[in-house]
N, C-alpha and C positions, 0 to 999 in steps of 0.2 A: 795384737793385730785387730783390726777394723776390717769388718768385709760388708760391702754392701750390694744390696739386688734391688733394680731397676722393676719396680712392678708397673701391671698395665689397669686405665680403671676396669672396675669390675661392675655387675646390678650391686653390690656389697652396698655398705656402710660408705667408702669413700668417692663413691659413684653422683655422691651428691653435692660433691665443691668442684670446683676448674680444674684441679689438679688432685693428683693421689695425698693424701694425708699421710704424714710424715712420723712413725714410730720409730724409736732409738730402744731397743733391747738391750737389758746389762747382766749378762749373767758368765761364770767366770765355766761352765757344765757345759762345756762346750757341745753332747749332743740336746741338750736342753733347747739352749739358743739356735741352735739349728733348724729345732724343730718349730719355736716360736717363730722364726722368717718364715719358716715353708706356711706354715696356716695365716698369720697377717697378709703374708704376699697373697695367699691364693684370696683372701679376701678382699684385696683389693687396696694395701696397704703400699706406702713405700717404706721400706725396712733397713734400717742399721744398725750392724751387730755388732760392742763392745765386749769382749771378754773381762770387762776389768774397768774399775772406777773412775779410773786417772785415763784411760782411754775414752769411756764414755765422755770425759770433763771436755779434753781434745777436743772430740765431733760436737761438741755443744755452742762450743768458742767459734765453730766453721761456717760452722749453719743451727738456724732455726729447726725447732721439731716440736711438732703437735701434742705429742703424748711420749713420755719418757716410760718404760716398761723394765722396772730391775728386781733383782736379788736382795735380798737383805744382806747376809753371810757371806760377804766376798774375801776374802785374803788383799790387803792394806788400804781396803777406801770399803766401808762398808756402804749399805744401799740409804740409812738415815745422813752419811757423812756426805754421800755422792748428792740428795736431796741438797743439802744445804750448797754445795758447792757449785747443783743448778740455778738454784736464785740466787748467785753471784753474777750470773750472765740473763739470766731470762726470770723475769717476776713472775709471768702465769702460767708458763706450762706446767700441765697436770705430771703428776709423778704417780705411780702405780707402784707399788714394793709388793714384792713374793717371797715368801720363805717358806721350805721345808720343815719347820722346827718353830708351828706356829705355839704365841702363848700369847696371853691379859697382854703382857707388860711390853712385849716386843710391836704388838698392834698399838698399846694406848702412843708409846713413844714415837712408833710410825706416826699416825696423826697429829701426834701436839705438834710435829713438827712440817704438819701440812701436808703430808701424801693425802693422794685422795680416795686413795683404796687400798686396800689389803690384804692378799689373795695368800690362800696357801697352796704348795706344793704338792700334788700335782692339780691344775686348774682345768675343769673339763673346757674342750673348747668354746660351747656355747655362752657359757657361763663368761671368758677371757673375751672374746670376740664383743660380749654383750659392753664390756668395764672399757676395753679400747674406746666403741662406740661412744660410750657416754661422757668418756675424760676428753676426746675430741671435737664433742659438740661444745662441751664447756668452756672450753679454748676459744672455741671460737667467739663463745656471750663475753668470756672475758675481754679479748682484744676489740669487741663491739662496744662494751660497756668503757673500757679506754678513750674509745676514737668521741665518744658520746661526751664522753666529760669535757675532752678536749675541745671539743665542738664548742659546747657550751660557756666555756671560759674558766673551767673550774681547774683545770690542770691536773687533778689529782692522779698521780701517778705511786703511790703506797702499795707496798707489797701487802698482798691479801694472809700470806701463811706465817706462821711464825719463823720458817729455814729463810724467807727472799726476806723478810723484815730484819731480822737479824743481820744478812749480808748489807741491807742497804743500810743501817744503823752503824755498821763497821766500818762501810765508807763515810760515813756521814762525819764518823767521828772520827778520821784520819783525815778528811780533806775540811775543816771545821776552822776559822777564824774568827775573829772577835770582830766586828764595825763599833766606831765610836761618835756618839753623838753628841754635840755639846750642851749643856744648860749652862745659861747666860745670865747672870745679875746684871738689869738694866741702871738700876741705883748707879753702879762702880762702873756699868762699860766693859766688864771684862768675862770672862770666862770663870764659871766657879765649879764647875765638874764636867765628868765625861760619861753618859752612859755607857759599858757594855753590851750591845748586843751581838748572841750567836747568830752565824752566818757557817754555811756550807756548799761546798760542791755538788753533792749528792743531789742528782737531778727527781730522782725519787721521794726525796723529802725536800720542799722545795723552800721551805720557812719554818722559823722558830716553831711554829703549834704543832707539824707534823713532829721533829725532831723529839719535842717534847713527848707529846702523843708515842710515838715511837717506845721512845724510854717506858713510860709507864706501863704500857704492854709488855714487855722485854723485862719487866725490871732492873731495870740498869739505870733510874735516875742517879743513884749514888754516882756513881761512876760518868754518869753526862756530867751532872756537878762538878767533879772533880775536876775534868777537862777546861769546864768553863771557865773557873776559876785560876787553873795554871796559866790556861791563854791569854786570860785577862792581866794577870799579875807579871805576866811575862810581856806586854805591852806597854803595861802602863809606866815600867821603867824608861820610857823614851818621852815621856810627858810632863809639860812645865812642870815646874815644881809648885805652885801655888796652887794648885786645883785636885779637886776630890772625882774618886772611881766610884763609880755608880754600878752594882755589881746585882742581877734579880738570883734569890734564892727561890726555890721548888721548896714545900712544907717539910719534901723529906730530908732537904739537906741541915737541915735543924740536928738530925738526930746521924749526920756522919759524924765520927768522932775527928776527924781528917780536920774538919771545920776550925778546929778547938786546939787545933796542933799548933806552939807556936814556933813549927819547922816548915808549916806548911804554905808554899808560895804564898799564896793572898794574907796568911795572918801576919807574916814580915812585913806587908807595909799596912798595917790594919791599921792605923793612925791615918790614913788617908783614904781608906775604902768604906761607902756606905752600901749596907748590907740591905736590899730592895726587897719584901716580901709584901707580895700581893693582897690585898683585898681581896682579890675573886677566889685565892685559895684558902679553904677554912685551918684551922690550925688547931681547931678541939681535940685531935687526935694525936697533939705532940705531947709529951708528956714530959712535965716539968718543964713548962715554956719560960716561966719567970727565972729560972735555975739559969737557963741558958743562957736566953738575953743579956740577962749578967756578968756571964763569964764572955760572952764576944763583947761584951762593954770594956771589960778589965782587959782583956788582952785591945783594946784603943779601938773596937768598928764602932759606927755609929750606925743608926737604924732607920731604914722609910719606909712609909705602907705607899704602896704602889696602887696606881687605880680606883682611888677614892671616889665614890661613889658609882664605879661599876660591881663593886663588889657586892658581899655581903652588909644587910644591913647589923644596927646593936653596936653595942661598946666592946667584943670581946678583943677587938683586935689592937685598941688602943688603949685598953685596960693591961693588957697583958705585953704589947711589946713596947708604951710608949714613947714614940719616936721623937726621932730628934727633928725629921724632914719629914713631910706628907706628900703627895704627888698626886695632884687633882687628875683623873681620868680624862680625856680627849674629847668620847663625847658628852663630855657634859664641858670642857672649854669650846667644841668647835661651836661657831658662828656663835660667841656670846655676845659679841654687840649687834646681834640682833634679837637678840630674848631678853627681855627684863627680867622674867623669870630667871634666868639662867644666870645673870648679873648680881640677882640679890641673894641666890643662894652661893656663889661662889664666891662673894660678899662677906657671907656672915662665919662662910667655913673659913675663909683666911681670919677675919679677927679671931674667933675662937681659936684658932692653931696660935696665933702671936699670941695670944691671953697665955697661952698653955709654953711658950716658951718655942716652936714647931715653926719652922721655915716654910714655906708652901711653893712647889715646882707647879705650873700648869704646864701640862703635855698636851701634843697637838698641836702646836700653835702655825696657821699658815698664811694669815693676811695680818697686815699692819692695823688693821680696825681692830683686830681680837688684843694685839696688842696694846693697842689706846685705850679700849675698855678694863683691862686686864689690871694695867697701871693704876687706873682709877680707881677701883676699889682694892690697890693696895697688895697685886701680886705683884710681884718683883724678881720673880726666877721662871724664866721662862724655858721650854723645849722644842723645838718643832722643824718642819722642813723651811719657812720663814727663814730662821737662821744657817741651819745647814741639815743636810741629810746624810744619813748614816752613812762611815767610808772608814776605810785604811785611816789606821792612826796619823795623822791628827786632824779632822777636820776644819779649814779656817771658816770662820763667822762670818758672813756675808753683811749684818746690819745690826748695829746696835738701835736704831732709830726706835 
């Protein structure tokens, strides 16, 4: 059961917004909870009382609430489970956990997983009154600091805890498609590959860096990887049969053994998938990189560094993965017919790559001048919104010109 009481403002704590701030109580102690409405009310709170996790989850889904106030120890939704299953609906409400049966381990795990407080059983009331207060001011910097970013153009909408990151990282990676964008040989007139790039629903990670980002915090690259690559290999059976999958690896998927499987989606058609690792990501830290490289050789991927010359500068990346394709970074193609600078040095990196055997992509490409400059010193594989922008398999080429 859910019971809720209608409080009036008070001088209190809630006396200082338009309306009463909004607490949800989760405790299964039924004179507990009873007794936590009677002192929030008389402060001047508005109070909703769950007996139970899966009740509290209900009132969460109906309405909004300020400050979330539970039990650790509940009987089939604990107060860490009920957390995570509130940032499935609401990223910044403050969460507040109480338990009878305080210890290290039961608090460090309350935190990592984003409560914002920690209270033991029994909590005097000034003490409880003071933690309401503070978790509902916070609330309120959070949805200011939201409206502020939005303001601003930044959009960023990223769960702050690790419970609403995790929920948004689960949708992200249930509602997750692949877009594909073409690179175009101007020589031939035709189509000679298709990037992969990740694309999601999840309004909370809004593009590939958060998702990314995402992972890394979560550690669950392995496992984004994974997904990427089934989605991708699971697409790219619908695409002509003369052209290569452009597919970006993360440093850590070097070291999934999934990669190396040859059962696993993308190595079945590894004779047509190039394996994209970045410049900007270092690789010192993989261990036995030439071992590898070797072995996604022999099972048929081929290799590109990604981003050349946004990345890291040195030889280590082309010592150690020597690729078969390069991929000039954006800005350093966009507006090169208008840098001479920009001209001779992406000049002298395409011969050097053809000396060395090394195809060269320029990415970015979005006027016809970039292309006429581009041509001239001899790139020939071009990327950009110019020919098409990322979409639903299979996007048609707007200009070979």
């Amino acid at each position: 059961m859910t019971e809720q009481k209608d409080c009036h403002e008070t001088d209190g704590p809630a006396s200082a917004a338009t309306k009463p701030q909004s607490v949800l109580v989760v405790d299964d102690d039924l004179a507990l909870s009873g007794a936590l409405r009677r002192v929030l009310g008389a402060a001047g709170y508005d109070v909703t009382v769950a007996n139970d996790g899966h009740t509290a989850v209900e009132a969460i889904v109906k309405r909004p609430f300020d400050v979330v106030l539970s039990d650790i120890q509940m009987p089939g939704m604990t107060g860490v489970e009920l957390l995570k299953a509130v940032r499935s609906h609401d990223l910044d409400v403050p969460v507040i956990l109480m338990t009878g049966v305080p210890t290290i381990e039961t608090a460090m795990d309350a935190v990592s997983f984003g409560a914002l407080q920690y209270l033991p059983k029994p909590t005097p009331n000034p003490v409880l009154l003071k933690a309401i207060e503070r978790a509902s001011r916070l609330h309120r910097m959070a949805r200011m600091k939201r409206d502020a970013l939005k303001l601003l153009g930044e959009g960023a909408t990223e769960a702050g805890d690790r419970a609403g990151l995790e929920a948004s990282f689960e949708r992200a990676l249930e509602t997750m498609w692949m877009a594909f964008q073409p690179i175009v040989d101007l020589d031939q007139k035709r189509v000679f590959g298709y990037e992969a790039l990740m694309r999601t629903a999840e309004a909370s990670l809004p593009h590939p860096g958060a998702v990314l980002s995402s992972a890394e915090r979560l550690d669950r690259l392995v496992e984004l990887g994974r997904r990427v690559r089934a989605l991708s290999a699971a697409a790219f059976h619908r695409a002509p049969a003369d052209v290569l999958l452009f597919v970006n690896l993360h440093t850590r998927d070097l070291v999934d053994p999934e990669l190396y499987e040859t059962g696993a989606p993308l190595t079945k058609i590894a004779g047509r998938v190039v394996l994209e690792i970045t410049e900007r990501s270092t690789i010192d830290g993989v261990k036995d990189l030439q071992t590898k490289v070797r072995a996604l050789r022999q099972l048929g991927f081929r290799i590109a560094i990604d981003d050349l010359g946004a990345g890291y500068a040195g030889l280590s990346s082309f010592a150690a993965l020597e690729p078969e394709i390069v991929k000039l970074d954006m800005s350093l193609v966009r507006n090169v017919h208008q840098s001479a600078i920009r001209r001779r040095l992406i000049g002298s990196m395409t011969a050097l790559c053809k000396e060395m055997g090394m195809r060269v992509v320029a990415e970015g490409v979005e006027v016809i001048e970039e292309v006429q400059s581009l041509q001239r010193i001899g790139c020939d594989l071009l990327q950009g919104y110019l020919f098409a922008k990322p979409g639903p398999p299979f996007p048609a080429v707007k200009t070979f010109s």
